[in-house]
C-alpha positions in Angstrom: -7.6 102.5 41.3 -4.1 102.2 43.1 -4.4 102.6 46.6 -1.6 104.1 48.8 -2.2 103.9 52.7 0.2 106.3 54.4 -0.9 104.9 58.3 1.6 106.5 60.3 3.5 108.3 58.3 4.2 112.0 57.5 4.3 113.2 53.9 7.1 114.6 54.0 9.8 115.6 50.6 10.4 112.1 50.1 6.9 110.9 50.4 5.9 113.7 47.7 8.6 112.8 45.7 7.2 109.2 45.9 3.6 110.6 44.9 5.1 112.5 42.0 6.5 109.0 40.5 3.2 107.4 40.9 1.8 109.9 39.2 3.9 109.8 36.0 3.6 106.5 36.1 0.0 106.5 36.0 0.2 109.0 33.2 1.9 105.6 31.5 -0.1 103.3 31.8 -2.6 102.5 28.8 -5.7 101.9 31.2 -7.1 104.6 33.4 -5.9 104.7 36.8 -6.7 106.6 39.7 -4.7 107.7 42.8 -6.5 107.4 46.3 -5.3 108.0 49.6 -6.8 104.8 51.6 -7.0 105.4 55.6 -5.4 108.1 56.0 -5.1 108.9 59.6 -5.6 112.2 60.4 -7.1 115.9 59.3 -3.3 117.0 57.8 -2.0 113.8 56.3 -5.3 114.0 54.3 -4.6 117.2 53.0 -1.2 117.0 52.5 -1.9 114.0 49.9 -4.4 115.7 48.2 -2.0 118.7 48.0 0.4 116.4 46.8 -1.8 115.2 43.6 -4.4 112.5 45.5 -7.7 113.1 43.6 -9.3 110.9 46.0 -9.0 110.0 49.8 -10.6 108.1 52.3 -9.9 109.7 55.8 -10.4 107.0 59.1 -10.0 108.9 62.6 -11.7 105.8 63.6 -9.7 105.6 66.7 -11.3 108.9 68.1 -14.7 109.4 68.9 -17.3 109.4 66.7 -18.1 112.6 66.7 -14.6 114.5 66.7 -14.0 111.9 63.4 -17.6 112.8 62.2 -16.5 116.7 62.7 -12.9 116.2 60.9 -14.9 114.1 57.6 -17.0 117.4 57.6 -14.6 119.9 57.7 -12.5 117.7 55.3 -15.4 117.3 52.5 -16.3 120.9 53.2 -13.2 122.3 52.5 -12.3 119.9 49.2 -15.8 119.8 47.6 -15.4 122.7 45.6 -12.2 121.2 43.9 -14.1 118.1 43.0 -11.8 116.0 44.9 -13.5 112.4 46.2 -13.7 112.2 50.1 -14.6 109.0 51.6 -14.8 108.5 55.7 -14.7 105.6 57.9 -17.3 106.8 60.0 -17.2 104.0 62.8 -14.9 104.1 65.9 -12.7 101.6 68.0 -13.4 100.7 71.3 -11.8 97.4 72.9 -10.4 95.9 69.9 -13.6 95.7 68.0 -15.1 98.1 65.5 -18.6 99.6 65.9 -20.5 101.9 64.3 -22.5 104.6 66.2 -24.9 105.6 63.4 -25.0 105.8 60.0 -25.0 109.1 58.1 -24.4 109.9 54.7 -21.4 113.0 54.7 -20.5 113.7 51.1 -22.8 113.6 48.1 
């Protein structure tokens, strides 16, 4: 699995450009390989990799409470389920410095 962590960044032409390399790169290589967004910050910059090709993302609005980041995992795995597209949420929050974790619920089957 090759990971790409876009924290803080826009996908913008250039980024997309850069996705569509990876990906004929990864139709390459002679083992299987799988593209996943890792951390990526925010309700749009998830979408926009999976619209750029990411099968498979893991969105972290960690830094906002835990139920606004609870509510945007939802919405996210709501909205991509159907396509078969991986979602994966980091469901704890920051406070302090420190990570915590408010509860533990499992979003997407």
């Amino acid at each position: 699995m090759l990971f790409v962590n876009y924290d803080g960044l826009t996908l913008d032409a250039g980024a997309c450009q850069y996705a569509i390399y990876i990906k004929s790169r990864i139709a390459q290589c002679p083992v299987p390989v799988r593209l996943n967004l890792d951390h990526g910050n925010g309700v749009q910059v998830v979408f926009q990799a999976i619209s750029a090709g990411s099968p498979s993302v893991m969105h972290d609005d960690s830094k906002l409470p835990f139920a606004e980041n609870l509510a945007n995992s939802r919405a996210i795995a709501a909205h991509w389920k159907p396509l078969h597209i991986s979602v994966e949420a980091e469901l704890g929050s920051h406070q302090d410095g420190r990570q915590t974790c408010q509860g533990v619920e499992v979003v997407f089957p």
